[in-house]
Every structure is written in structure tokens, then in C-alpha cells.
C-alpha positions as CSV (number, residue, x, y, z in Angstrom):
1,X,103.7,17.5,-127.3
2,X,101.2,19.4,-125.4
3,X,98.8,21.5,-127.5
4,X,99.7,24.5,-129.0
5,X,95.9,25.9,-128.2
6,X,96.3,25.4,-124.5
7,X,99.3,27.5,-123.8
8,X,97.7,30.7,-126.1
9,X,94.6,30.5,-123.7
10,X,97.1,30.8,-121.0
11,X,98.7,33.4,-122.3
12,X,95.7,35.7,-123.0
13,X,94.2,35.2,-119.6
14,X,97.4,36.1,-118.3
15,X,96.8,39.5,-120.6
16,X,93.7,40.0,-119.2
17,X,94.3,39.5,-115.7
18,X,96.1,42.5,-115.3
19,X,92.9,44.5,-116.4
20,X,90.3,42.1,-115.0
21,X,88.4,43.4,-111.4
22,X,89.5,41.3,-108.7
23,X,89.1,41.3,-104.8
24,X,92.2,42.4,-103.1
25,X,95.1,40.0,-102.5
26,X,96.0,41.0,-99.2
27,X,99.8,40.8,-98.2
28,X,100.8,39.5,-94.9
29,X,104.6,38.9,-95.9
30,X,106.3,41.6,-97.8
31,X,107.8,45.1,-96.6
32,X,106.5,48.1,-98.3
33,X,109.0,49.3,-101.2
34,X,109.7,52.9,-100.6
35,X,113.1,53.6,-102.2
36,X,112.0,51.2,-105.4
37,X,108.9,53.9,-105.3
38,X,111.2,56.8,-105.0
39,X,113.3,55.6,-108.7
40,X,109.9,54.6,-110.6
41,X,107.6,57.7,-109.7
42,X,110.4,60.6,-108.9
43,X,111.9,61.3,-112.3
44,X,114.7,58.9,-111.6
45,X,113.7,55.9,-113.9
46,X,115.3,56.2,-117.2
47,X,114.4,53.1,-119.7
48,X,117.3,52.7,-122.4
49,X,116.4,50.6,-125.7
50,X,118.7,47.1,-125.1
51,X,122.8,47.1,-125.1
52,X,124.8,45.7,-123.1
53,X,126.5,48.6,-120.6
54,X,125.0,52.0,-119.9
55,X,127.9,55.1,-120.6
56,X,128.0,58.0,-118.1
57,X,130.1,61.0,-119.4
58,X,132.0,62.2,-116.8
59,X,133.7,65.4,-116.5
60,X,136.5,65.5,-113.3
61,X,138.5,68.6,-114.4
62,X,138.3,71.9,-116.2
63,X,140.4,73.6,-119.0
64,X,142.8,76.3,-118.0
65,X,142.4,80.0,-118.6
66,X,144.6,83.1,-118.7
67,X,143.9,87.2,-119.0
68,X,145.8,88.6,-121.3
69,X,146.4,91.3,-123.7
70,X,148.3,93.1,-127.1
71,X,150.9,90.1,-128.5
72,X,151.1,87.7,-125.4
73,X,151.5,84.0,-125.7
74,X,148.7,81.5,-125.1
75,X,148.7,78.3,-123.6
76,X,147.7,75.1,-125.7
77,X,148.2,72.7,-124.2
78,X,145.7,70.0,-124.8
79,X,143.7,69.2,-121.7
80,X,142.1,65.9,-120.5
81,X,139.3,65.9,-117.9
82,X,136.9,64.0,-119.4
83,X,136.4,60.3,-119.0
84,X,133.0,57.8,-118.9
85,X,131.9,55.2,-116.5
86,X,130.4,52.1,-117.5
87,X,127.7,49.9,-115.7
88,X,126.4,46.6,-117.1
89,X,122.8,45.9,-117.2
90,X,121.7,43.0,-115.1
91,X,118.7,40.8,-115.1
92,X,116.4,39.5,-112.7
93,X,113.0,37.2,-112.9
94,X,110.5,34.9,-111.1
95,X,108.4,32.4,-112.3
96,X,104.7,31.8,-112.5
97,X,104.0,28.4,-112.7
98,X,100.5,26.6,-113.3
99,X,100.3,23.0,-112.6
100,X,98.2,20.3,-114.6
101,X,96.0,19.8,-111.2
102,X,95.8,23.7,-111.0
103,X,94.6,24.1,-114.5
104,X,92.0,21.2,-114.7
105,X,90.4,23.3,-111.5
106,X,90.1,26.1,-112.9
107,X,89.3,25.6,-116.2
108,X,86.3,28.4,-116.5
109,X,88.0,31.5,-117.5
110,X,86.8,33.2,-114.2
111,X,89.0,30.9,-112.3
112,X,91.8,31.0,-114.6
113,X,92.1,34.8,-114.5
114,X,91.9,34.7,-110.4
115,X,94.5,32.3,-109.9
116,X,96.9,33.6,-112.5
117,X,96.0,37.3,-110.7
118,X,97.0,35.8,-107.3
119,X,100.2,34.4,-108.7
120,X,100.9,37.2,-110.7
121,X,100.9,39.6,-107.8
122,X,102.9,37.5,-105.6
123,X,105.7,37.2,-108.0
124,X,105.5,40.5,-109.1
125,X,105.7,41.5,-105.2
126,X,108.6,38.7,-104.8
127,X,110.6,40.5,-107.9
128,X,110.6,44.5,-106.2
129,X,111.6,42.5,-102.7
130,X,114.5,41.5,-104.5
131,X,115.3,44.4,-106.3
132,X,114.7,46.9,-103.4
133,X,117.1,44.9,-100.9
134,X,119.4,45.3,-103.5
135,X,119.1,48.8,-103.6
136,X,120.7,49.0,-99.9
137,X,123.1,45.7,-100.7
138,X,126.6,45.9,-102.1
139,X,127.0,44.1,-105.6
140,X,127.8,40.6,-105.8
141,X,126.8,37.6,-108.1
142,X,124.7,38.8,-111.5
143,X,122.8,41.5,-109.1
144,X,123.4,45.3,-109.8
145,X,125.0,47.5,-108.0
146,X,123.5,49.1,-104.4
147,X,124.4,51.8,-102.6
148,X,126.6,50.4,-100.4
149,X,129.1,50.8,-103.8
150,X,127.7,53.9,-104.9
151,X,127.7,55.5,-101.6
152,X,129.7,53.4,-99.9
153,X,130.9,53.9,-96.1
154,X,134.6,53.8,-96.9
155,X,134.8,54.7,-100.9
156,X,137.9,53.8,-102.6
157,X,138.8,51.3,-100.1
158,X,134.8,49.1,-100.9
159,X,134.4,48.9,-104.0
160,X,137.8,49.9,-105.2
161,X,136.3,50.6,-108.5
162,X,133.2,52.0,-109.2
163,X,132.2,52.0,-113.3
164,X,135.1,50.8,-114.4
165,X,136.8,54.2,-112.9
166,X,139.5,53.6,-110.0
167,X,138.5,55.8,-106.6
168,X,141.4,55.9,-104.6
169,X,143.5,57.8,-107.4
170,X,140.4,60.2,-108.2
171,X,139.3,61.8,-105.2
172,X,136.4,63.3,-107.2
173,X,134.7,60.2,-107.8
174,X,134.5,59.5,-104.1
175,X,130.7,59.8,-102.3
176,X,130.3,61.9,-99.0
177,X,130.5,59.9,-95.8
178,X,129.8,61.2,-92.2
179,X,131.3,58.5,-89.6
180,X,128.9,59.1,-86.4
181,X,131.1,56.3,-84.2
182,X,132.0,58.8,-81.3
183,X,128.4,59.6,-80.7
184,X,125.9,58.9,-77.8
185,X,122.5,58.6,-79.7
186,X,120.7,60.5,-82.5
187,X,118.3,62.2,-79.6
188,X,121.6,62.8,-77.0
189,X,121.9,67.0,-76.8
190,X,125.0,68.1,-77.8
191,X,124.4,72.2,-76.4
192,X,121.1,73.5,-78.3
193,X,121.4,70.4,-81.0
194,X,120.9,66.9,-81.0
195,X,124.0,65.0,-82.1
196,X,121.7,63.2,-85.2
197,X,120.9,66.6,-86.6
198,X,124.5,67.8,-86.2
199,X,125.3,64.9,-88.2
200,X,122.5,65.4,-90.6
201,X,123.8,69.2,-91.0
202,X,127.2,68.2,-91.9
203,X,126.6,65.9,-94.4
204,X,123.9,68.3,-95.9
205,X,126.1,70.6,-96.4
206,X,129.0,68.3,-97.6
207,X,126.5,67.0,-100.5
208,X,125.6,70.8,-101.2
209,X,126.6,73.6,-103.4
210,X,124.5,76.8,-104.6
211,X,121.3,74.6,-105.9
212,X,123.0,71.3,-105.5
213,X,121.1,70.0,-102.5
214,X,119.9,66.6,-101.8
215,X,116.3,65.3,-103.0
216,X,115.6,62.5,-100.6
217,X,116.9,61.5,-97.4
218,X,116.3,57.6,-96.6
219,X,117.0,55.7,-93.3
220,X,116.6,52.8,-91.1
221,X,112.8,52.6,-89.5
222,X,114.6,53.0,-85.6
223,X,116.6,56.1,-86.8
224,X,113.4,57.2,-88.5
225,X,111.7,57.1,-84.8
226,X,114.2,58.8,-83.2
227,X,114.1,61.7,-85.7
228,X,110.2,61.6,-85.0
229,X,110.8,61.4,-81.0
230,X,112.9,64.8,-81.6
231,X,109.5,66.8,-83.5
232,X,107.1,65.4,-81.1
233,X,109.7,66.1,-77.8
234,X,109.8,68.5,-74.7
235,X,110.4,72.0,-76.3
236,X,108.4,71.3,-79.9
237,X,104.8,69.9,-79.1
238,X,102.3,71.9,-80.0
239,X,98.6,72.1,-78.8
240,X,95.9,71.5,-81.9
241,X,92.6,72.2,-82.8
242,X,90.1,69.3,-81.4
243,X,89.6,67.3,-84.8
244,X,93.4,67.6,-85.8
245,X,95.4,64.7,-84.7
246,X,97.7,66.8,-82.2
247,X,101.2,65.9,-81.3
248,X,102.6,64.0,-84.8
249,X,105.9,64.0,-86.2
250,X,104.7,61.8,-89.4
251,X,106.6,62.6,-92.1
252,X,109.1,65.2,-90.9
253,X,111.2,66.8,-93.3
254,X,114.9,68.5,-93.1
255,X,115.7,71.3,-94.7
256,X,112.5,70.9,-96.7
257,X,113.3,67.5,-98.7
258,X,111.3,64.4,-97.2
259,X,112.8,61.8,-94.9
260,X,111.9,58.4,-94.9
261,X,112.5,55.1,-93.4
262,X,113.0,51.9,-95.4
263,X,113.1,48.7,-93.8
264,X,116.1,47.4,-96.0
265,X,118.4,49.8,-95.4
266,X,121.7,49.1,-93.9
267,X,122.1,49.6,-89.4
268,X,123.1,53.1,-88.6
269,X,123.1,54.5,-91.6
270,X,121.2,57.3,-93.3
271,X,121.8,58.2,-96.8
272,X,121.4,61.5,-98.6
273,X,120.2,61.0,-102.3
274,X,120.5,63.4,-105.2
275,X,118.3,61.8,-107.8
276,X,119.4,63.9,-110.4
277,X,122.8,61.8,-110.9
278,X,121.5,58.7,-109.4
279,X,119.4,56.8,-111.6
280,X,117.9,53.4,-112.2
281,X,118.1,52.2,-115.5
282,X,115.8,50.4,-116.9
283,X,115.9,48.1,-120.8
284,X,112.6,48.6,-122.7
285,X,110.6,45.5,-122.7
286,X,111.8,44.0,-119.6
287,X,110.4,46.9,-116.8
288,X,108.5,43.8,-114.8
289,X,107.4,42.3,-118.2
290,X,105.8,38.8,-118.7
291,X,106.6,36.3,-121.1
292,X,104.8,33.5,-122.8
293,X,103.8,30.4,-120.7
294,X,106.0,27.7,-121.7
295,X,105.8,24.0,-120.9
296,X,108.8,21.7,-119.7
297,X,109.3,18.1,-121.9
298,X,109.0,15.8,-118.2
299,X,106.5,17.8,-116.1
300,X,102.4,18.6,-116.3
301,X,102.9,22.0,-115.9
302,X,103.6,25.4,-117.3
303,X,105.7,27.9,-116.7
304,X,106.5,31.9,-117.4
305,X,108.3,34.5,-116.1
306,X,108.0,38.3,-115.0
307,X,111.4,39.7,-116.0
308,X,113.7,42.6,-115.4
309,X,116.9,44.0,-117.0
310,X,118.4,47.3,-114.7
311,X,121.2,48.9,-113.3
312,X,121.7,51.4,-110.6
313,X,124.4,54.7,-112.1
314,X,125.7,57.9,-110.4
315,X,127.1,60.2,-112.7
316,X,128.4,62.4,-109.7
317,X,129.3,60.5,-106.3
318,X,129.9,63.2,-104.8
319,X,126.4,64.4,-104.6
320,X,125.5,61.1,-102.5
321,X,126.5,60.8,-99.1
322,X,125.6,58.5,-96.4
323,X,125.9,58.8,-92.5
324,X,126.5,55.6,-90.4
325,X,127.1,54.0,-87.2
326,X,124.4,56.3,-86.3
327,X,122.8,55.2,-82.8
């Protein structure tokens, strides 16, 4: 049995590593994580303390009302309208794994506290990978749930359930969707418009009501260029001061809410988010912690893990749409 004294030190240069100064690990391999970003800094992240399923109280109908006046009957009829959909948590991790060879080299703490920084990183960067193509996946296996089920292309017909609540018999737990099949391009003019901002009207206004507007539109880094090519076109350039950068259509917005480009999103498809019914969920004491190093019975080596428990909720579908086939 390996000693008991070796895996602690382990463990507290693992501690330390994540406040010790260290040159910069650069990354040559992973995609940026802008949507992951958009959950853990925008108000969107909300950590729950353990169980097994997260509840969201829906409501999908109201009461009923009458005037009336001096001895006239009222209704009471007892009313239903209220219902709850239910998402497991699911868990993800990725090791870190320090071999006997690795650990007789870098035996001064110095060492120890670099290489477990390098590894660190790179699994920590491997775990969001994971999680933020899963954000633009559809469910399957033990992973959670993306948007292609919460704002699915065809809802009702993909998933046919969504919570535990059946779509296709409740038309008000169906996202938006905007099918863009018939046109040219996103930059082809369609009179004054182009047909990509007709698109990205409609579906504005489908996710809309009174202050119920959209908080983040995300799409596809060639979509993301043509809606750049259309702010820095014939008809909108602009001539700039000598030490501004001139023509740049970085970081164009629509209708005042910022649109973005992420490189796992789905072909053709844009999504309109309203993070204030679309959540990730988080478990306390698994948001990208680390556990102790442990060592296997049959190898010289040791091994721990950065874990994750989360789920991805709506609470309103219908404030989420998505555009697609978009050329």
C-alpha cells in the first residue's frame, strides 16, 4: 500500500496550484467557450444544494373571471393550469493523472505545482469543451440536455417530451422556430431588407411581448460574418477619425442585445436566448471541483478528477426560438 503521506502532498500542491504564479499555458487546441461564458457570468448560473431532479413550476393557463353584480351566480369550478417539469442532474469529469516517472521528476515542490498547473488547465479546458458542445447537442447517453431539445427545430416532433411534459398536446410548451429553407442567403436583398434580418425580425418578434425580449442572440461563426459583411457593406460604411479603426462591424448588435458566434453551434441556425427562463444548473461542490488524488491497486500512478454535476432548464419555451437552414 502506497503511503498515505505521498498522496496528501499531492493533494495540497494541487490546492496550491491554483493560486501559485505561473507562465501562461498557451492553448493551441481548444475553441473559445462563449455560450458556457454567457450561463456562468450573465445571471444564468443557479447552483442548487445536491438532489436528484431540479422542479420548474409551470403555469400554462389562467383562472376564469366574470363581472357581475346584486345576487348573480358565480362560477367555481376548480381550475387546473398548473403543472412542473422535471430535469435530472447529470455528471461529467476528467481525470488528472500523475505517473510514478512523472512524480520522481518533479519531486521539488516547484515542479510539482507546474506540472499539476499544466495538467490542471488542460483538463479543466477538456471539461467546458465537453460541456459547451453539449450546450448546442441534443441529449443522449448520461449528458444533459442542449438546445437542440430545448429549442428544438421541430418541437413536439424532437424531443417528444421535454421535462417529463408531453409537447405535441401542449402547444404552450413548444419553443419558437423560424424555418429559413426557401431563402437565397442571409446577405441576398429582399426590397430595402436582407432576407437574414427579415428572418431575424420575425423570430424577434415571435419570442417578444411588452418587456419580454430576447437577451442573447448566438450563431454559427459563417452566419456571424455575413451579419458583419451587412454593417460594414455598400450603403453603411462610414468614414473615421485617423486613429479609430474605420470600417468594423465587430460586435454588432440587433435590436440592442449582443450577437455572437460560437463555433459549436449547429449549421444554419441562429438561436434567440432569454436567459431569464433558461438556466444552467449547477450542484454545490461539483462546479469544476477537484477531488483527492487517489492511487489504483496494479499501476505506479495517481489519479483525481475535476468534476461536474448540471443540467440545462427552460421554464418558458416559448421565450427561446431558433432560426435554421439559414444560408
Amino acid at each position: 500500500m502506497a503511503a498515505t503521506s505521498t498522496t496528501e502532498t499531492w493533494d495540497a500542491a494541487w490546492t496550491l496550484t491554483m493560486r501559485a504564479k505561473r507562465k501562461e499555458l498557451t492553448d493551441n487546441f481548444f475553441d473559445a467557450y462563449p455560450t458556457l461564458d454567457m450561463f456562468r457570468s450573465g445571471g444564468a448560473l443557479v447552483t442548487d444544494n445536491g438532489g436528484k431532479e431540479i422542479q420548474a413550476d409551470l403555469m400554462y393557463s389562467g383562472n376564469s373571471s366574470q363581472y357581475f353584480s346584486g345576487y348573480d351566480v358565480l362560477n367555481t369550478d376548480a381550475v387546473d393550469g398548473i403543472t412542473a417539469a422535471f430535469y435530472p442532474f447529470r455528471y461529467a469529469a476528467v481525470p488528472i493523472t500523475i505517473n510514478y516517472t512523472e512524480e520522481m521528476e518533479n519531486r521539488k515542490s516547484d515542479s510539482a505545482m507546474k506540472l499539476l498547473a499544466a495538467k490542471t488547465e488542460q483538463s479543466m479546458l477538456s471539461l467546458r469543451d465537453q460541456i459547451n458542445s453539449s450546450i448546442y447537442s441534443a441529449q443522449t447517453g448520461k449528458a444533459p440536455l442542449g438546445f437542440q431539445d430545448i429549442i428544438a427545430d421541430a418541437p413536439g416532433t424532437t424531443p417528444t417530451t421535454l421535462g417529463g411534459v408531453t409537447v405535441a398536446s401542449n402547444t404552450w410548451w413548444k419553443n419558437k422556430t423560424n424555418n429559413a429553407s426557401g431563402d437565397t442567403s442571409f446577405v441576398t436583398a429582399s426590397g430595402n431588407f436582407y432576407e437574414g434580418m427579415l428572418r431575424m425580425s420575425t423570430t424577434w418578434n415571435d419570442t417578444s411581448e411588452g418587456n419580454e425580449q430576447p437577451s442573447n442572440i448566438f450563431t454559427t461563426n459563417d452566419l456571424y460574418g455575413s451579419f458583419e459583411e451587412i454593417f460594414e457593406g455598400t450603403g453603411y460604411q462610414r468614414l473615421t477619425a485617423k486613429d479609430s479603426p474605420g470600417v468594423d462591424g465587430r460586435l454588432p448588435s440587433f435590436r440592442g442585445i449582443p450577437v455572437q458566434y460560437d463555433r459549436d453551434c449547429g449549421s444554419g441556425r441562429m438561436y434567440f436566448l432569454n436567459t431569464k427562463y433558461l438556466k444552467m444548473h449547477m450542484q454545490a461542490g461539483m462546479n469544476f471541483a477537484k477531488t483527492p488524488f487517489k492511487e489504483p491497486a496494479n499501476q505506479m500512478a495517481k489519479v483525481g478528477f475535476i468534476v461536474v454535476g448540471l443540467q440545462i432548464t427552460t421554464n418558458n419555451r416559448r421565450r427561446q426560438g431558433v432560426i435554421y437552414n439559414l444560408v
